[in-house]
N, C-alpha and C positions, 0 to 999 in steps of 0.2 A: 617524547615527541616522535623517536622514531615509531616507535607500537602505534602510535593514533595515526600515522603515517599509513601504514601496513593495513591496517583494520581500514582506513578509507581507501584503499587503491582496493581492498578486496569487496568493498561493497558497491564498488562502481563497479567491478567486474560481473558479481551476483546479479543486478537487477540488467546488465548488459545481457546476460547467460536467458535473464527472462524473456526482455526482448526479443533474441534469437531462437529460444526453446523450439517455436513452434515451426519455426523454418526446416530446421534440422529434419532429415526422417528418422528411421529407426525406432522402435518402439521404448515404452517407459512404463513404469510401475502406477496402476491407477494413485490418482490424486487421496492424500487424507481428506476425509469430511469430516473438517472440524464444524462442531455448535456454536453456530454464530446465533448472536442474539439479535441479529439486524434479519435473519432468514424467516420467508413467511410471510405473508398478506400482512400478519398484525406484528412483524417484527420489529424492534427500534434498538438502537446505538444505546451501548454500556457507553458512558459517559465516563467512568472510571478507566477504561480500557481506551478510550479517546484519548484523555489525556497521556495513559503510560505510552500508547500507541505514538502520539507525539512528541513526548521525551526521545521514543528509541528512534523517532526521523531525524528530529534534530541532533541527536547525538552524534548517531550515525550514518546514515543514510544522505542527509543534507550537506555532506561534505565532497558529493559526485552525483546529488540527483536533487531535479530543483521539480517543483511544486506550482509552476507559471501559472495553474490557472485559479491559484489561493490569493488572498490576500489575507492581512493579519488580520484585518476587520472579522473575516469570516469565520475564524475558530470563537469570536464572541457574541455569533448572533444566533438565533434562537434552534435550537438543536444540534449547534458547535458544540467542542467538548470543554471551551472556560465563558460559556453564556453564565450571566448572574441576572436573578430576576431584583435582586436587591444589593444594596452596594454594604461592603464587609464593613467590622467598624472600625473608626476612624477618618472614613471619606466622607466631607461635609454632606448635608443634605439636595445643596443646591447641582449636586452629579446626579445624572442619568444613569446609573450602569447597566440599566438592560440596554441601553445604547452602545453597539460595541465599538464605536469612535472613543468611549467615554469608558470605555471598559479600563476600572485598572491593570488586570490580570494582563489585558490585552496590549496596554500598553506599556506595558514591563517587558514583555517578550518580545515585540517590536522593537522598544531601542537599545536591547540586549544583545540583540539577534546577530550570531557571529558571523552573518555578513551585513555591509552597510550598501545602503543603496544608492547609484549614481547618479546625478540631477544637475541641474544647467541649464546651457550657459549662463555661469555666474554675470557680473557687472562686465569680467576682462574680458568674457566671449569662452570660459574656461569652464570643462564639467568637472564635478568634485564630486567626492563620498558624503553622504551625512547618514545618522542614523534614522531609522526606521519609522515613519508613523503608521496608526493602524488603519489608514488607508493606503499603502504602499502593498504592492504584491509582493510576495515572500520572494526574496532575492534568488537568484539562481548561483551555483558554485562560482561557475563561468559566465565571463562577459560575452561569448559567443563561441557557437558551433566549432571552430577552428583549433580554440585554445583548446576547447574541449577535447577534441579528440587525438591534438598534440600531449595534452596530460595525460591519456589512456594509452597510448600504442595505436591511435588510430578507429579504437572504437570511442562510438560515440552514448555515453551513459546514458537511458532514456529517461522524460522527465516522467513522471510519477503519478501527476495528475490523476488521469485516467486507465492507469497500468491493471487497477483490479477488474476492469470493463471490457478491457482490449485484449485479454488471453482466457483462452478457453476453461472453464472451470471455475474463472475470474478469482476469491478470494480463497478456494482450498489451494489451488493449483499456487500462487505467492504463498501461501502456508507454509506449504507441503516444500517446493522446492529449497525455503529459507532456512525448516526446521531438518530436511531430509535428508543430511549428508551420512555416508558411510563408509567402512571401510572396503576396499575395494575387493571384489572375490578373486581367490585364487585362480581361478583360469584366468583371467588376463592381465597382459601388461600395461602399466600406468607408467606414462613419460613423467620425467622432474617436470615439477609445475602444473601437473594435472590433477584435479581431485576428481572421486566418481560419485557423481550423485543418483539416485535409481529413479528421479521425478524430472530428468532432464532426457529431453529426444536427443537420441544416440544411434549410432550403429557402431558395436562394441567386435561385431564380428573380426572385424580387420586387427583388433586387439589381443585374440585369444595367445594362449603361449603355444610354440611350433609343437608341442606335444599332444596339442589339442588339435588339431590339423592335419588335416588327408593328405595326398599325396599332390591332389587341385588347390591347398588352399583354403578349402572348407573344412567347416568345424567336425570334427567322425562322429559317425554314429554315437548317440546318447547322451552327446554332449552339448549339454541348451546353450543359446548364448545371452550373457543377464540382459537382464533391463536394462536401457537407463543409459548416459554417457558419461562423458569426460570432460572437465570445466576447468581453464585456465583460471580460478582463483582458488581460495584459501574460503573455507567458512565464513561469514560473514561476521553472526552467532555465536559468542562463545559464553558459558553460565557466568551469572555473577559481573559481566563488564560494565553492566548500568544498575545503578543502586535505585532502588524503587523505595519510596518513604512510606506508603499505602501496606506494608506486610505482606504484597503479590507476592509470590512465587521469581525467583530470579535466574531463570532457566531458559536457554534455546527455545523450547516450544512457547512457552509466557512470550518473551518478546517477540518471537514471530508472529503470534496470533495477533497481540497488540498492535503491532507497526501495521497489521493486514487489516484490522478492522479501523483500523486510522487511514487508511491508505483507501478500503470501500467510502467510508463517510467523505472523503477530498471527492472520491469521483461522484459521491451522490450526496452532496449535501444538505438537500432537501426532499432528502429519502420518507423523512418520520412523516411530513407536510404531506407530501403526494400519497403514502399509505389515511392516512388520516382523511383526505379528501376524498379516497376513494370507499373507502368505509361505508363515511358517511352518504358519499355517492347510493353505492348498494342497499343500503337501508330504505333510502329514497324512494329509489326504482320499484323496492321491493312491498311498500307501501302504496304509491301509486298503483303498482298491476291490480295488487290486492283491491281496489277500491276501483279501478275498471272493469275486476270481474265482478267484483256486486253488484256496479251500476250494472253490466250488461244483465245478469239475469236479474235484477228488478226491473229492466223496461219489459226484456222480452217476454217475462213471466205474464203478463196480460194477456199476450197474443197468443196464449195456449187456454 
């Protein structure tokens, strides 16, 4: 209890670290460019990476960062990562399950879901918990802003939503920061309680050890100052703490990619739709001109 303790105060602090990154100055080590299979005019969502991507929110993530503008419905509707075009066997015929109201997948992880949702006034005038339907939006840790940030020391976790849309580099930059921790370099000092990551906005200068240090204060001659800052948590990530049944790889980089490409499809979940319309769109247009430039030179071709 205490470790699942620890691992969520430390991922309420990492996506905290997100939020603030771009405030901070000082410079930081370019973002990794991982291959996303959503990247690309014709790119779409691993389906398989949706789901592990959702294991590792729910696992861990979802215990200091809420998802308000999901609902369970929408992981089963069509380009979600538990849509069914047919229902598995054993569910009578007379189910729907491309319907994601009717989805069972969908409605397993709804009234599973370790948190329950509040709803009221009962008959006395009194709100209560009950568990989750797959119209209910996925619950948030915190009842409100307040508690929230009495739980954290004051910062406030961001919700998740839209996190890979709202920071620069969008899904390498969540990658890069989740997978990127290191050990810290020998020129500078790291306080108890600091980690140093190289994909976090820093100014490390004020950090260097007094041997690195002119007589001003500044760093002497030849002596660069790293990348990157210094972040009041713990790793998020560590190999192996979430067991993947699919034979994925069970490592730092796997679940960070995962939870980021799960985390791009939350803020665009009708990503695959809008590429697809647009496709078709282009083809369209591309057809049409075609067939205005024939009309034109078969009228004008007379009048010469």
């Amino acid at each position: 209890m205490k470790h699942a303790r620890l691992i969520a105060l430390s991922v309420c602090t990492s996506f905290a670290a997100i939020g603030a990154a771009d405030a901070a100055g000082g410079e930081a080590k370019d973002v990794k460019h991982h291959h996303w299979h959503f990247a690309g005019p014709l790119g779409t969502f691993d389906n398989d990476a949706l789901q592990r991507g959702f294991q590792v929110y729910e696992t861990v993530c979802s215990s200091c960062h809420g998802v308000e503008l999901l609902s369970f419905r929408n992981l089963g509707q069509k380009g979600g990562p538990f849509h069914l075009d047919g229902c598995p066997a054993g569910i009578p015929d007379s189910v729907d399950c491309s319907n994601p109201n009717e989805n069972p997948v969908v409605k397993a992880i709804a009234a599973n879901y370790k948190f329950q949702v509040t709803d009221g006034p009962d008959e006395y005038g009194e709100m209560f918990q009950r568990a989750a339907l797959p119209s209910d939006r996925i619950p948030s840790p915190y009842p409100n802003e307040q508690i929230a940030r009495l739980a954290n020391n004051n910062a406030l976790p961001p919700d998740l939503s839209l996190i890979t849309k709202a920071r620069h580099h969008g899904p390498d930059y969540v990658y890069s920061l989740l997978a990127g921790y290191e050990d810290a370099p020998s020129t500078i000092e790291v306080s108890p309680g600091l980690n140093y990551n190289p994909y976090f906005h820093g100014d490390l200068s004020q950090n260097l050890k007094p041997e690195y240090l002119d007589e001003h204060g500044h760093a002497r001659e030849g002596v660069d100052v790293p990348l990157g800052g210094l972040l009041a948590m713990a790793p998020p990530l560590s190999d192996g703490m979430i067991e993947y049944t699919d034979g994925s790889p069970q490592t730092v980089e796997q679940y960070a990619a995962d939870v980021t490409e799960f985390l791009m499809w939350a803020a665009e979940p009708k990503m695959e739709a809008r590429k697809s319309l647009g496709f078709v769109t282009l083809v369209y247009l591309f057809i049409l001109a075609g067939l205005l430039y024939w009309s034109y030179r078969k009228i004008w071709s007379d009048a010469h």
